[in-house]
C-alpha positions in Angstrom: -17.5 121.4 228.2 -17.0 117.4 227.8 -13.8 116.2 226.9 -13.6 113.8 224.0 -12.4 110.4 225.4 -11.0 107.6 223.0 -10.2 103.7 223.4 -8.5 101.5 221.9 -6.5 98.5 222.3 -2.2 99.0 221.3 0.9 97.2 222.2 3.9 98.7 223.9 6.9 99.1 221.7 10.3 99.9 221.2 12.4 100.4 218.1 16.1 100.0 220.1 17.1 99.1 223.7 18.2 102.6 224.1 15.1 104.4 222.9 12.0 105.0 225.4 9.0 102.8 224.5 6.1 104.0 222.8 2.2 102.9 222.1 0.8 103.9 218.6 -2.5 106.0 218.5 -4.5 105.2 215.4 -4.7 108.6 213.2 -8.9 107.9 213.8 -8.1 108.2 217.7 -6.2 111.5 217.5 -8.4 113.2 215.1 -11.5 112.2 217.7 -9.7 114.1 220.0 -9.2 117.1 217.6 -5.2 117.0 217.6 -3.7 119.1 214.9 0.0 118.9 216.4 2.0 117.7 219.6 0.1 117.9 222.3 -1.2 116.9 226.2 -3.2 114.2 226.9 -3.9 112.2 229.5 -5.3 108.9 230.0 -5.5 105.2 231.8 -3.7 102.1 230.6 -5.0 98.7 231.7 -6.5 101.3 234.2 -3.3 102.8 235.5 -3.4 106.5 235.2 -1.0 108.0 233.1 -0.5 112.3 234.3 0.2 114.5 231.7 2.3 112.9 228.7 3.3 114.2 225.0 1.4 112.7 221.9 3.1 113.4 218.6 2.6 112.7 215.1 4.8 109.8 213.7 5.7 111.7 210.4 3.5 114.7 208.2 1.2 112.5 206.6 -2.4 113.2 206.6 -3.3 109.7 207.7 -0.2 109.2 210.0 -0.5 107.5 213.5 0.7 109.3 216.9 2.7 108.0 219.5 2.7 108.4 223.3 5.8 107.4 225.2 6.6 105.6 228.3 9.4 106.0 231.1 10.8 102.7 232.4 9.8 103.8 236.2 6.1 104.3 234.6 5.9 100.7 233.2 7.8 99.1 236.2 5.1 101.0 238.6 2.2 99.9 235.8 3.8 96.2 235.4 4.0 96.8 231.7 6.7 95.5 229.3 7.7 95.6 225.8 4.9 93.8 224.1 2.3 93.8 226.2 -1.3 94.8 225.0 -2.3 97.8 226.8 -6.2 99.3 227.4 -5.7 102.4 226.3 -8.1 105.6 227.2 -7.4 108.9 226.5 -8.9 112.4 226.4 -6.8 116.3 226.0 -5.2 117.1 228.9 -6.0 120.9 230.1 -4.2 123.5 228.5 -5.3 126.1 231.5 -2.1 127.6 233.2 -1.3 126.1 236.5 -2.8 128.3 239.0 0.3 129.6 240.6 1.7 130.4 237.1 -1.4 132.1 236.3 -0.9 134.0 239.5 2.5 135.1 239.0 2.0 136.0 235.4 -1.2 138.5 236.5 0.9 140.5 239.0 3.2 141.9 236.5 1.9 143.4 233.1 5.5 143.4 231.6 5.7 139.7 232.3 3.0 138.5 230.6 3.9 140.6 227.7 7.0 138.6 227.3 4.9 135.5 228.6 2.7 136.0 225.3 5.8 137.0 223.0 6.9 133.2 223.6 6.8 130.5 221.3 3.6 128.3 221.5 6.5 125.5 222.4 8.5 127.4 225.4 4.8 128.7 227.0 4.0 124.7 226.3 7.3 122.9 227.7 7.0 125.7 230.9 3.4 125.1 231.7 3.7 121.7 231.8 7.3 121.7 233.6 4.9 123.5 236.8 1.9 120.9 236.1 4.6 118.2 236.9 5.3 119.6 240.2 3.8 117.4 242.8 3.8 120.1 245.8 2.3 123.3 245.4 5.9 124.8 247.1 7.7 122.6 244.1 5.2 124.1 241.5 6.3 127.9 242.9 9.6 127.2 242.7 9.7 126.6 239.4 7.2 129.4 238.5 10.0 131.8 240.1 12.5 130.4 238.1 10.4 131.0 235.0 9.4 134.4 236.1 13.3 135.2 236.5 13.8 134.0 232.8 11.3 136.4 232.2 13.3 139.1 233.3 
């Protein structure tokens, strides 16, 4: 199945010193890529990958932008800054379960059952807590500690 991939040209942000920085996706971008509500994407910038980051909605208008923010060690490593105008691709992360989670989940009946009786934002925030691991021994330790949550 091809991903739909978007471009466009934005500008790194920031509202206050003490808030992260941001780039605005135009509402036409999002919709190309089918987003309803906060979700996964991933993408380049001036042609520095990104990983796995949150887009969300700005407000509950139909027409409203989305936003995708930034962590100061990201821009340092991407030589970004406050408004600088980024080249901006992005396409929907996966939303498959890491393998090992996957794994862990299909050895135990009872888990998944309180796997699927999660909310669509604790099964989101834990799958994508093991996709950030970079090891695979990281990524198991922190299926284990999900699993024993489970419990």
């Amino acid at each position: 199945m091809n991903t739909p991939r978007v471009t466009f040209v934005a500008e790194l942000e920031r509202k206050h010193p003490k808030l992260p920085v941001y780039f605005v996706v135009p509402s036409a971008k999002a919709q190309a890529l089918k987003l309803r509500s906060t979700g996964i994407v991933e993408g380049t910038v001036n042609g520095n990958l990104i990983g796995r980051r949150s887009i969300k909605k700005w407000d509950a208008e139909e027409s409203s932008p989305w936003f995708v923010e930034f962590t100061s060690p990201f821009c340092k490593k991407a030589g970004i800054a406050v408004g600088d105008k980024l080249n901006v691709a992005l396409w929907s992360a996966s939303t498959a379960l890491p393998a090992e989670l996957e794994h862990a989940l299909q050895t135990s009946p009872a888990l998944q059952a309180k796997w699927n009786a999660l909310t669509d934002y604790a099964r989101r925030t834990s799958t994508e807590h093991v996709h950030a691991g970079k090891s695979s021994t990281t990524r198991l330790r922190r299926v284990a500690a999900i699993m024993a949550n489970l419990t």
